[in-house]
Steps between C-alpha positions, in 0.01 A plus 500: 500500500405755269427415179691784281353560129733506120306792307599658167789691667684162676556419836803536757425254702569561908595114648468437839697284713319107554402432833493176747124544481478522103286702327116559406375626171167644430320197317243755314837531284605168482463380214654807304783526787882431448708448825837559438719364736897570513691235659852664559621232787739302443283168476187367364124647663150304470201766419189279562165656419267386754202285365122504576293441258384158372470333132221206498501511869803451544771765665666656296899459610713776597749629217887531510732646322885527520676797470854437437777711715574816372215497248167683429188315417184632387181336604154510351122345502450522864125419463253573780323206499814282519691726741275775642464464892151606688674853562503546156868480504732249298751348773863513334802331738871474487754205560701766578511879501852681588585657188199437360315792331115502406233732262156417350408673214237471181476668192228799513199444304 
């Protein structure tokens, strides 16, 4: 997914529609990126942000969040080193994804 910027003029931001397969996010951006995801189903979604790095040794576990029907939730501190894959992407999946609406953007520098 392309990661859209917020400069001194604002942003429209252009959604696009969650998939079955979720979604991957440049991890370069990470850690400055806000996915926004638009639940406007009728019932409850899981986004989990896929885990691989590791604290201590340990694996780091993936991360959840709920995104209640017909809400909006923005999410935020997607770090690479917790979440960013070998392909340099961070791995982003969906409980569900009918009516389910998507966009990653950052503010530019």
């Amino acid at each position: 997914m392309e990661v859209q910027e917020v400069g001194l003029d604002g942003l429209e931001l252009t959604t696009k529609a969650a998939t079955a397969e979720g979604c991957a996010i440049p991890a370069a951006a990470g850690d400055e990126t806000i996915l926004y995801v638009n639940n406007g189903s009728g019932a409850d979604i899981t986004v989990t942000l896929v885990a691989t790095g590791y604290a201590y040794g340990v694996p780091l576990e993936d991360v959840e969040i709920e995104v209640t029907a017909g809400e909006a939730r923005y999410i935020s501190k997607m770090h690479p080193a917790a979440f960013g894959q070998s392909t340099g992407l961070i791995h982003v999946n969906y409980s569900a994804h009918t009516d389910v609406t998507v966009a990653a953007f950052k503010v530019a520098p």
